[in-house]
N, C-alpha and C positions, 0 to 999 in steps of 0.2 A: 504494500500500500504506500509505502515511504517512497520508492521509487515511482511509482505515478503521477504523485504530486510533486515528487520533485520535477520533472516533466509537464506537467502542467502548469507547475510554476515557470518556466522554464517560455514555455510556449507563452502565457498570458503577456508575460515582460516583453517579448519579441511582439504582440501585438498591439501592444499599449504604444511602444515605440512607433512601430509601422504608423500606426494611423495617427500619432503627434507629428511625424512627418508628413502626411498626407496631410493632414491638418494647416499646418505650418505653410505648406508651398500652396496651398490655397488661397489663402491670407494674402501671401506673395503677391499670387498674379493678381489678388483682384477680383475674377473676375464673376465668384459666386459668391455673395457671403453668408447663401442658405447653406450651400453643402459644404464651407467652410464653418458653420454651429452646427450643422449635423455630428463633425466630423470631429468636433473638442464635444462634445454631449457621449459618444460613442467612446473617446479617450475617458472620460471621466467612469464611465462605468465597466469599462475594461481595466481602470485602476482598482476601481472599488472588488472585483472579480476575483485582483491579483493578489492585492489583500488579505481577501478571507482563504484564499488558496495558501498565502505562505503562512499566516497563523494557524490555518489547521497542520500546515507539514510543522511547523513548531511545533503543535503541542504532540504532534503523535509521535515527535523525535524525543521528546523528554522520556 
């Protein structure tokens, strides 16, 4: 089980990044800034995801 989450942890981080990037060169160009808040609304709960993912791999590593 400890190894899954560590992988899922693993994975969530690499998404939260992706789409802060995707987010980010949105912003850039300009040229949307609906799907530039879609795309920080999407980061924020992909944070919040990553969270509960690495406090569960804590407590089940204690």
């Amino acid at each position: 089980m400890e190894t899954v989450l560590f992988h899922a942890t693993t994975i969530a981080v690499i998404a939260v990044f992706f789409v802060l990037l995707l987010g980010l060169r949105s912003m850039m160009k300009g040229t949307s800034p609906n799907l530039s808040q879609k795309l920080m609304r999407w980061r924020v709960g992909l944070q919040f995801l990553a969270i509960v993912i690495i406090v569960a791999y804590a407590m089940l590593a204690r």
